[in-house]
C-alpha positions as CSV (number, residue, x, y, z in Angstrom):
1,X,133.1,15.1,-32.0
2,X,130.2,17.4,-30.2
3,X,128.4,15.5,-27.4
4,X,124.8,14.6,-27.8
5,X,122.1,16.8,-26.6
6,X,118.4,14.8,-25.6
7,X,115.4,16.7,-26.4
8,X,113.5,14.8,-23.6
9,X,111.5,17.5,-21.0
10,X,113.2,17.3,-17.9
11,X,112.2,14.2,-15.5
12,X,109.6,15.4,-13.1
13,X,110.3,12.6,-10.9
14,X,111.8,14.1,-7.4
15,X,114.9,12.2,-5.7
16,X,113.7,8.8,-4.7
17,X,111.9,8.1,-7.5
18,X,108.0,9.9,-6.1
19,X,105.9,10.9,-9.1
20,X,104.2,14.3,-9.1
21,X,100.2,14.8,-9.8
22,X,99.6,17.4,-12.5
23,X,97.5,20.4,-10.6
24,X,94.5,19.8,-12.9
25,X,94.2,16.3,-11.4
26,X,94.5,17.4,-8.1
27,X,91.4,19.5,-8.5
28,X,88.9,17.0,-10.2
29,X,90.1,14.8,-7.0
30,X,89.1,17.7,-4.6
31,X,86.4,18.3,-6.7
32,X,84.8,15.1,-6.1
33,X,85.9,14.6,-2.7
34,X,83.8,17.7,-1.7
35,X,80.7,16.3,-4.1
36,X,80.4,13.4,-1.4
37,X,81.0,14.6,1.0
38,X,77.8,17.2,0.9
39,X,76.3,14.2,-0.5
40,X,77.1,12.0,2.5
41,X,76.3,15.4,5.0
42,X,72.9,15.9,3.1
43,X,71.9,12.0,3.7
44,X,72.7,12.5,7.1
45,X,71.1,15.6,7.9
46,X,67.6,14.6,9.1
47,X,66.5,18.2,9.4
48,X,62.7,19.3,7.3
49,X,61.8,15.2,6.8
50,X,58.5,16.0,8.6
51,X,57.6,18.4,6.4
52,X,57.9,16.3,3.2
53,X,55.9,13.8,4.7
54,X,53.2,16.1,6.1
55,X,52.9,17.6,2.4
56,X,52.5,13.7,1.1
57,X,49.8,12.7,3.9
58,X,48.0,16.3,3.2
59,X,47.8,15.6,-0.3
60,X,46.3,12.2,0.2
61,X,44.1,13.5,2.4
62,X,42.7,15.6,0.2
63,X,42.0,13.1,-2.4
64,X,40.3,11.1,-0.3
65,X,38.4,13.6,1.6
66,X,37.5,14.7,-1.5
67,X,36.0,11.9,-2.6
68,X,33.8,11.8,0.1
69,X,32.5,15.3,-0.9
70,X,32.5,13.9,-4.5
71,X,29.9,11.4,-3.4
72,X,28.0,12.7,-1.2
73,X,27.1,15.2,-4.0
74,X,26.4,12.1,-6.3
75,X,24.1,10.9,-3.8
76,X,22.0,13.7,-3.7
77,X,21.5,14.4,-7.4
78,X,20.8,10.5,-7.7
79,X,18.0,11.2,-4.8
80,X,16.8,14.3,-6.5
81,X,17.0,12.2,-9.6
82,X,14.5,9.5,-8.5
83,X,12.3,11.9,-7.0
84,X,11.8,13.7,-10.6
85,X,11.9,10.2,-12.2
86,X,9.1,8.4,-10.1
87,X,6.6,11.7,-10.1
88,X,7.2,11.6,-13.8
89,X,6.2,7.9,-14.3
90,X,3.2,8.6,-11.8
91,X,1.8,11.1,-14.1
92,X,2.2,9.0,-17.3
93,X,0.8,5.7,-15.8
94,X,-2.3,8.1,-14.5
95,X,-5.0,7.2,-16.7
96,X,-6.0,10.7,-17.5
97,X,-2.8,11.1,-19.9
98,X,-4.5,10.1,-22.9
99,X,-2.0,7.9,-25.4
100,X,-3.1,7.4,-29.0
101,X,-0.6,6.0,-32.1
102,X,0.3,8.5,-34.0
103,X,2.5,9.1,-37.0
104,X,4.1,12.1,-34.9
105,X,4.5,10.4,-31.6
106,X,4.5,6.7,-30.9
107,X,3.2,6.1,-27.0
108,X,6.4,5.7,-25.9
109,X,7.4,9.3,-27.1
110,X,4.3,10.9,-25.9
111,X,5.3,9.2,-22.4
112,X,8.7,10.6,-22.5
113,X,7.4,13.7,-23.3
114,X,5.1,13.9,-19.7
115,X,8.1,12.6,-17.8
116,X,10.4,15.2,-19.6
117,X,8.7,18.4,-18.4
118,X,8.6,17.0,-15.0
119,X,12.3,16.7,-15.5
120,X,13.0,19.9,-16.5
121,X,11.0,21.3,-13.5
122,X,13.5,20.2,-11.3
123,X,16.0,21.8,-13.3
124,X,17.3,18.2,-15.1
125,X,18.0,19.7,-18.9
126,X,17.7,17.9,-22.1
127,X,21.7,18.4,-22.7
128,X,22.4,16.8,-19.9
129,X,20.4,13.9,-19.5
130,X,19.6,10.9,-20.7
131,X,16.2,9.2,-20.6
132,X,14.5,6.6,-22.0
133,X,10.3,5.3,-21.5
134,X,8.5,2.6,-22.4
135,X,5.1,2.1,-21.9
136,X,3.0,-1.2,-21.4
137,X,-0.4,-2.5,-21.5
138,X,-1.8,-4.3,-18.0
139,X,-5.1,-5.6,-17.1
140,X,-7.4,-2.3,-17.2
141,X,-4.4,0.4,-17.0
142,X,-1.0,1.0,-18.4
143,X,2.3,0.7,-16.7
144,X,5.4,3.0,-17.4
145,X,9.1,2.0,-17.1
146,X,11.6,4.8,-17.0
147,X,15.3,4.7,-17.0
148,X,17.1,8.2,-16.4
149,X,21.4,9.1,-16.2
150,X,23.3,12.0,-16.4
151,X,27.1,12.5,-16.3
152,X,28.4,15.0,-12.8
153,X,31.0,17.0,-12.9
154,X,33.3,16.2,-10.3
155,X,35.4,18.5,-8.2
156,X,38.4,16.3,-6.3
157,X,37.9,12.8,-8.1
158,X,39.9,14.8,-11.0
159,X,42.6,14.8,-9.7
160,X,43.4,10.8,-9.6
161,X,41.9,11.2,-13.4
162,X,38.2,10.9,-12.7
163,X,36.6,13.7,-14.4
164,X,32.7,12.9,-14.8
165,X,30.8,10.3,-12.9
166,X,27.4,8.7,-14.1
167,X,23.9,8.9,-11.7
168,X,21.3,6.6,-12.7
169,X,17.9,6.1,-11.4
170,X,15.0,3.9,-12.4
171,X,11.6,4.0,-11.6
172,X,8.1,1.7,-12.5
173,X,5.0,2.6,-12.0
174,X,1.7,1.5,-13.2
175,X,-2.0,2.5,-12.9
176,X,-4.6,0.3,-13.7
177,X,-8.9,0.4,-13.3
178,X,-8.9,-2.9,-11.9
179,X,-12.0,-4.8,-11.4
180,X,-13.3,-4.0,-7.6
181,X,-15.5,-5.2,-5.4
182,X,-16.1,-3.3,-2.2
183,X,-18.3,-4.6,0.6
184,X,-19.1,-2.2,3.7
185,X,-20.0,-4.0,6.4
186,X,-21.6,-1.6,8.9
187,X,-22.4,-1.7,12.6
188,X,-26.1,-0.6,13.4
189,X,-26.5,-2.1,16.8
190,X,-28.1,-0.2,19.4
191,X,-25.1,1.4,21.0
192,X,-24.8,3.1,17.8
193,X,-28.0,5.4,18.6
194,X,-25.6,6.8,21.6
195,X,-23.5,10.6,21.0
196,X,-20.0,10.5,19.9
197,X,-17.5,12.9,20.8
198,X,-18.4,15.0,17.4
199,X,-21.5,15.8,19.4
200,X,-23.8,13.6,16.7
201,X,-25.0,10.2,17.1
202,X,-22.5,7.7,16.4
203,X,-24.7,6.4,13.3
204,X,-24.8,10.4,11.7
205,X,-21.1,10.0,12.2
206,X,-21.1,6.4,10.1
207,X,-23.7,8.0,7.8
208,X,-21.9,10.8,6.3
209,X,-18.3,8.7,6.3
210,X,-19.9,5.9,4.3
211,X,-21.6,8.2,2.2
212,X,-18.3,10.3,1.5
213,X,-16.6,7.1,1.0
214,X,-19.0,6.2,-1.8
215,X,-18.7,9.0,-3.7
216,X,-15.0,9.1,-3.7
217,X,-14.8,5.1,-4.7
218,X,-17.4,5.7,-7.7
219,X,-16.4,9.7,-9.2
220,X,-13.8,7.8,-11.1
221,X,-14.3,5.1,-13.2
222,X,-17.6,3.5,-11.8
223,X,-17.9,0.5,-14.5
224,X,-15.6,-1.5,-12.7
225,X,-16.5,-0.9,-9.4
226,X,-19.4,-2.9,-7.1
227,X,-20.5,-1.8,-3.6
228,X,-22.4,-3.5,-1.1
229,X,-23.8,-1.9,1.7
230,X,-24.4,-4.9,4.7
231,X,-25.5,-3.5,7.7
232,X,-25.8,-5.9,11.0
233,X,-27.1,-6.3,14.5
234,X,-27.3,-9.7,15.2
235,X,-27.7,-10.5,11.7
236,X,-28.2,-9.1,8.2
237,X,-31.1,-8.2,6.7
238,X,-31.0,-9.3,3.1
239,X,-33.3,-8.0,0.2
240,X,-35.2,-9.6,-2.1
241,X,-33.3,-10.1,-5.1
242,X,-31.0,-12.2,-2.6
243,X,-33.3,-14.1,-0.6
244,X,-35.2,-15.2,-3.7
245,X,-32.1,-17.3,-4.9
246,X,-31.8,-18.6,-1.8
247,X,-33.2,-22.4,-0.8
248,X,-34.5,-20.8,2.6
249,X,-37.2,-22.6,5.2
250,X,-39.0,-19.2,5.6
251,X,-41.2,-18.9,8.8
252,X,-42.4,-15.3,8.1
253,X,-42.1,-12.1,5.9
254,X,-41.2,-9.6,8.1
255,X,-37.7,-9.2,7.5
256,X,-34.7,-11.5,5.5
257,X,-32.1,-13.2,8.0
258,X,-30.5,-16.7,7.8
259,X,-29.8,-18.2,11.1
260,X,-26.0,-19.8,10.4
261,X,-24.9,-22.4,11.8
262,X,-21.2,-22.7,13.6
263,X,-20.1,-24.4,9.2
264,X,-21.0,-21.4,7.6
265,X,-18.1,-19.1,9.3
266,X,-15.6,-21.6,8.3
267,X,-15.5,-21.0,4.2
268,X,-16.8,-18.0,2.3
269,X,-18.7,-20.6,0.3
270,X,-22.5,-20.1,1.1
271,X,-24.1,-22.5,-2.0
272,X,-27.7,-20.3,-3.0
273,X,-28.9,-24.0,-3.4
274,X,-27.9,-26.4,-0.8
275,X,-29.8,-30.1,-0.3
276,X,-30.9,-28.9,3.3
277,X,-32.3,-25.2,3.4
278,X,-31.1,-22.7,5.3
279,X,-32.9,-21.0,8.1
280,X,-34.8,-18.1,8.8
281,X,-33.7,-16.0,11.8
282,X,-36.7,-15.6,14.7
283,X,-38.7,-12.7,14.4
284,X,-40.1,-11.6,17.8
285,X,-41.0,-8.6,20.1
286,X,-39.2,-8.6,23.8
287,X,-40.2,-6.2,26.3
288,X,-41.5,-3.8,23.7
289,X,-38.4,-4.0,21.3
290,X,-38.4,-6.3,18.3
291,X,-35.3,-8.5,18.0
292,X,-33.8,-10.6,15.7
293,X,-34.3,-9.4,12.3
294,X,-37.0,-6.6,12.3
295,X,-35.7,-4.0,10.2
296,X,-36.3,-3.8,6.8
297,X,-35.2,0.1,6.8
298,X,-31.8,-1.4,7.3
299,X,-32.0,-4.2,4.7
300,X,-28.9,-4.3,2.7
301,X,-28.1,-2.8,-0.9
302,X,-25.9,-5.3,-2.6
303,X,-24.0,-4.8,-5.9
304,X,-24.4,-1.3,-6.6
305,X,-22.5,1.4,-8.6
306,X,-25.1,4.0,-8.5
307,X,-24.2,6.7,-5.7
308,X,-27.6,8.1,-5.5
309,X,-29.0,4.3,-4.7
310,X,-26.2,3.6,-2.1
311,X,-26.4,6.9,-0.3
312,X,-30.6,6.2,0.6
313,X,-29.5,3.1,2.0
314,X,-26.8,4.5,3.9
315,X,-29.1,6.9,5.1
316,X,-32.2,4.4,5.8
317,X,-30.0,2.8,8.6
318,X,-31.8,2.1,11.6
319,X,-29.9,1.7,15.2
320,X,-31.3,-1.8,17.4
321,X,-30.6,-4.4,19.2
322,X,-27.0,-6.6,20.1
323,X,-23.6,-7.5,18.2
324,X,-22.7,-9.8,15.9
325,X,-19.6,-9.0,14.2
326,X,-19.4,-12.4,12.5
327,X,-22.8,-12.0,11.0
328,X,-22.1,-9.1,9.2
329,X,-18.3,-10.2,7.9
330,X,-20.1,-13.7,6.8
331,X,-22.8,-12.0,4.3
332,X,-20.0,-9.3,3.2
333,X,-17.9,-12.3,2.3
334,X,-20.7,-14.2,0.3
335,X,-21.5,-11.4,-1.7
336,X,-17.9,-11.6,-2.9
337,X,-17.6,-14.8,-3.0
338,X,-18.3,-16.5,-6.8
339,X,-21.3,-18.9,-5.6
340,X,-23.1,-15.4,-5.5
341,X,-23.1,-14.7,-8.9
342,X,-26.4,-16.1,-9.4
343,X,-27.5,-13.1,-7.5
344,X,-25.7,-10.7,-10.4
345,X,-27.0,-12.8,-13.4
346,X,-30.5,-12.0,-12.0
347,X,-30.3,-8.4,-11.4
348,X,-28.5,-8.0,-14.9
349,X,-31.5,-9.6,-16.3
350,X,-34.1,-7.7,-14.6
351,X,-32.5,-4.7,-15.7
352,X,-30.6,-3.3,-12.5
353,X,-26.9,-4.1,-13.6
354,X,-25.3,-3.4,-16.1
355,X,-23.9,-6.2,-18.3
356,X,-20.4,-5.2,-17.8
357,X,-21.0,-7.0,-14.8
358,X,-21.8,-10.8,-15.9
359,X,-19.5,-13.0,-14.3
360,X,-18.8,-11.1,-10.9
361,X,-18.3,-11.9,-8.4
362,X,-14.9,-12.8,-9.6
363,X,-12.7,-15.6,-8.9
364,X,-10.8,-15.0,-5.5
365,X,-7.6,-15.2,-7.2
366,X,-8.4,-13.2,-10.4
367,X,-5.8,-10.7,-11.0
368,X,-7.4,-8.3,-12.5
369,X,-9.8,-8.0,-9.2
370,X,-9.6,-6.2,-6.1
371,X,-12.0,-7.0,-3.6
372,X,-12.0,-4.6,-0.5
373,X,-14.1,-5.6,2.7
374,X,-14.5,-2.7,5.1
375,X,-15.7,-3.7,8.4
376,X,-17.5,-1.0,11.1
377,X,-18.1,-1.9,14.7
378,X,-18.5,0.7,17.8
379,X,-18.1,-2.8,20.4
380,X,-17.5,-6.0,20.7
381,X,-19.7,-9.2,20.1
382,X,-22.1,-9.6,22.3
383,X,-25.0,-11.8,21.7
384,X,-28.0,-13.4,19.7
385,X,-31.3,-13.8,21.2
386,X,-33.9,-16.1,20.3
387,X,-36.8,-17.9,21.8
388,X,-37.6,-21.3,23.1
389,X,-38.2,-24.1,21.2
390,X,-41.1,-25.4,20.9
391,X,-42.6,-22.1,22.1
392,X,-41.6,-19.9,19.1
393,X,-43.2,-22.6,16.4
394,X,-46.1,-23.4,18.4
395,X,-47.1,-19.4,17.7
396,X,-47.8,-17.4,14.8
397,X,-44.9,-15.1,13.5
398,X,-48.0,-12.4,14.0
399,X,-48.2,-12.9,17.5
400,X,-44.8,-12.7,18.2
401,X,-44.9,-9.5,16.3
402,X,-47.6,-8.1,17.9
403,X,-46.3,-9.7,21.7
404,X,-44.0,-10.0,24.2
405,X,-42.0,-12.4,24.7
406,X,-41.8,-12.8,28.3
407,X,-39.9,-15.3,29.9
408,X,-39.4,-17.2,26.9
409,X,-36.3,-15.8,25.6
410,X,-33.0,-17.5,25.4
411,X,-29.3,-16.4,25.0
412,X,-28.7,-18.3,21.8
413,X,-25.1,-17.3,21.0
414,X,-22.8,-16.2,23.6
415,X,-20.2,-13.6,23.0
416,X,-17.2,-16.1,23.4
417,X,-19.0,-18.1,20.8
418,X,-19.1,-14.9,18.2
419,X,-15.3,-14.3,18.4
420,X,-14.3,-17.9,17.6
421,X,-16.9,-17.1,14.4
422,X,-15.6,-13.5,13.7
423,X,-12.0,-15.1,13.5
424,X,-13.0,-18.0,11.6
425,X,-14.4,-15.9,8.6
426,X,-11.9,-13.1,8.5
427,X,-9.4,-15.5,8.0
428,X,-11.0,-17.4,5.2
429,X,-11.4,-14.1,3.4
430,X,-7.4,-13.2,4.1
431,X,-6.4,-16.3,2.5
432,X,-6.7,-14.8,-1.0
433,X,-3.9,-12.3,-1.7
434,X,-6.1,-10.3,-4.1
435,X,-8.1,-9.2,-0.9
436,X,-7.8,-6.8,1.4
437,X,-9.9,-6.5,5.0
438,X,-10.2,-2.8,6.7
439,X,-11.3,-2.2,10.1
440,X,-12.4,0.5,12.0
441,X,-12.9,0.5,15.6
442,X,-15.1,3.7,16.4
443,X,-15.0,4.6,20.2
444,X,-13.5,1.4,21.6
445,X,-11.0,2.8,23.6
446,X,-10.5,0.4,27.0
447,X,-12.6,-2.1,24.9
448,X,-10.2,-4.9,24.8
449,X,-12.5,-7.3,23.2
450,X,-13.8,-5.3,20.6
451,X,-9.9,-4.4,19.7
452,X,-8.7,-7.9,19.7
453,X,-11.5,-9.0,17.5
454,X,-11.1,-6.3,14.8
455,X,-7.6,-5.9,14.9
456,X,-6.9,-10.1,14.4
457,X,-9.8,-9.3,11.6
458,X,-7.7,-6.5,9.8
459,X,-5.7,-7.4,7.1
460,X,-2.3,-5.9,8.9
461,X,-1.7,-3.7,11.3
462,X,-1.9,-1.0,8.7
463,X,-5.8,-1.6,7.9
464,X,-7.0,-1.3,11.3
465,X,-8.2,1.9,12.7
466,X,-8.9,3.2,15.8
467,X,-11.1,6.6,15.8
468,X,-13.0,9.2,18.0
469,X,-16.0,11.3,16.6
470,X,-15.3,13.3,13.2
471,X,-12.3,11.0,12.6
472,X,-14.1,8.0,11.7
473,X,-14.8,10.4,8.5
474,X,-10.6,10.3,8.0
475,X,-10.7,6.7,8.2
476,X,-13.2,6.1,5.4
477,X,-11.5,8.6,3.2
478,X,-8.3,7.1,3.8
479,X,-9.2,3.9,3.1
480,X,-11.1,5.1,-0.1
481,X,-7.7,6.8,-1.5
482,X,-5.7,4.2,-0.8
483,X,-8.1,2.1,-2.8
484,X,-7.6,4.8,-5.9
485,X,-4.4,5.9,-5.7
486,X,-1.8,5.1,-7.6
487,X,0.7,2.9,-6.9
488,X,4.5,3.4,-7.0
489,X,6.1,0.1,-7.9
490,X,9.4,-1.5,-6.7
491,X,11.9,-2.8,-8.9
């Protein structure tokens, strides 16, 4: 019998029993060997770090300096925005963009319209904005409310995903002929006969500003405008239509003052009908001049809208005599005051008014009124003269017409005495909000006391001016616009 033969490979174990690897698994094991350790070497290496995070930071940095030129550009068209927006909305409210209801084009449209080309003047397209108007009905006027937004483009706020952002602006603004009462109280003391630094008399100066102020007040929309014209010395000279309503001890017929007592500067109130009369400022003649209330060339034009009527009374102003600033505020104040409008009723009747005006003065506090007191003075208060008691009623008003006075005069109100009245009245015009004081210091400089006692009579700082010669002109014109102008509202 044959011996077996085994088919079996040969045993690759070696003498004492040591396996051998196959070379293909050797060389995965090498393989990944060398796979960590460049891993391991490449953690390790610390070499070109700065550079990744310098690219990181100057990424962010651009994103967020971006922004900031992304913005700043928003601001701006927002700022040009608004500018287009509110002259826009001025030019619709303006009273001389006439609105009718039409089948076409409601109000509204015909509002958006006007605000539209101003738009598009400042290169704001149709395409790209967004606009809306609405117009409004107020006491006398209209008022326009305008809401406007359009979508920027931006430049770095796309790239965190921000492509467009949205500018909005909003504007308001309203025009209305409100009811207005306007009372120039006007210094005609003698100091006002002296030459101003235009090279004119002070009162040519005063002349020609009041008269320009007129006719800018009243060249638009003179049915709902009153002006008074209250010239003063030491007191006001008051015409007929006035003085007749008024329960008045009269002494004589040479001129129209009421001698006030310390109560009167306390309230605007002045009652044309009190239970005990008023009365009648002395008349007389001192060392050649006549003093008190002599001049009847400066009596006062009240509640006018005629420019031609207001203008010869302007010019009829006649220089004389001492200061009394508190005189001429208290009769400007009465005239706006409602226990005056007995005084309106009257002058309607007899044919001088219009009816339009029955009822004014209007209430204080009537917000459909404006009443405007602009007060004139080249010095401060001085004094009031009169003359002895019982010497002055112990004569004829003719002979102290005719005479001097002598020795007889007395200082009846002291300067002191005038301030404490000056501040007493201004204020209880001020306390309405619907009123608004202007004063005008011509040629005061140095002249603390005239200063103090106009500026504390001034509404604010801002109604209180202080001019030299041809400027006084300025001052009554800027008063007079700011009266007319429109007026940009705050939302």
């Amino acid at each position: 019998m044959l011996p077996r033969v085994s088919t079996d490979k040969p045993n690759q174990r070696e003498p004492g029993n040591r396996s051998v690897s196959h070379p293909l698994a050797t060389r995965e094991k090498s393989r990944a060997a060398g796979f960590r350790m460049l891993f391991q070497a490449y953690m390790n290496d610390e070499r070109g770090g700065i550079a990744i995070f310098v690219l990181v930071l100057f990424i962010l940095l651009m994103v967020v300096g971006g922004m900031a030129v992304d913005y700043q550009r928003h601001e701006a068209l927002r700022a040009d925005l608004q500018d287009a927006l509110d002259r826009g909305s001025l030019a619709a409210a303006n009273l001389n963009q006439v609105y009718v209801n039409s089948p076409d084009a409601t109000v509204d449209e015909q509002a958006h319209g006007v605000i539209t080309n101003y738009m598009r003047s400042r290169n704001f397209k149709n395409e790209n904005l967004s606009l809306d108007t609405n117009v409004t009905n107020v006491a006398g006027g209209r008022r326009i409310t305008a809401n406007a937004s359009l979508q920027m483009q931006t430049i770095f706020l796309s790239l965190v995903g921000i492509d467009t952002v949205k500018v909005n602006a909003r504007s308001i603004a309203a025009h209305a002929a409100s009811n207005i009462e306007i009372t120039l109280v006007l210094d005609v003391t003698g100091s006002m006969e002296s030459t101003s630094q235009s090279g004119r008399k002070k009162i040519e100066d005063l002349k020609i500003a009041a008269k320009e102020f007129v006719s800018t007040i009243l060249a638009d929309d003179p049915e709902r405008t009153l002006i008074s014209i209250v010239p003063f010395s030491e007191s006001v000279n008051l015409p007929p239509v006035v003085i007749n309503e008024i329960n008045l001890n009269r002494y004589h017929s040479y001129a129209n003052c009421i001698d006030y007592s310390q109560y009167d500067f306390s309230t605007t109130s002045m009652p044309l009908q009190p239970l005990t009369p008023y009365t009648q400022m002395q008349h007389f003649r001192y060392f050649g001049t006549l003093y008190g209330c002599p001049r009847t060339a400066s009596q006062a034009k009240v509640y006018s809208n005629n420019i031609s009527e207001l203008h010869t009374a302007i010019d009829g102003m006649q220089t004389a005599n001492w200061t009394a600033i508190a005189a001429g505020v208290k009769v400007g104040s009465f005239l706006m005051d409602p226990d005056s409008r007995d005084i309106v009723t009257k002058m309607i009747t007899d044919g001088d008014l219009s009816t339009d005006f029955a009822g004014w003065p209007n209430d204080w506090d009537d917000p459909s009124t404006r009443k405007i007191m602009v007060v004139m003075s080249d010095g401060r208060n001085t004094r009031v003269n009169g003359v002895q008691e019982p010497a002055y009623s112990a004569q004829t008003p003719d002979y102290w017409h005719n005479n001097n006075v002598g020795g007889s005069v007395e200082l009846r109100v002291t300067d002191v005495t005038l301030d404490q009245h000056t501040s007493q009245i201004c204020s209880s015009i001020k306390t309405s909000e619907s009123t608004i004081v202007y004063t005008i210091g011509f040629e005061i400089a140095g002249n603390v006391a005239a200063q103090a006692a106009l500026s504390d009579c001034a509404t604010n700082v801002s109604t209180y001016y202080l001019v030299e010669g041809v400027e006084i002109s300025t001052a009554f014109q800027n008063i007079a616009e700011e009266i007319t102008n429109l007026k940009l509202l705050i939302n």
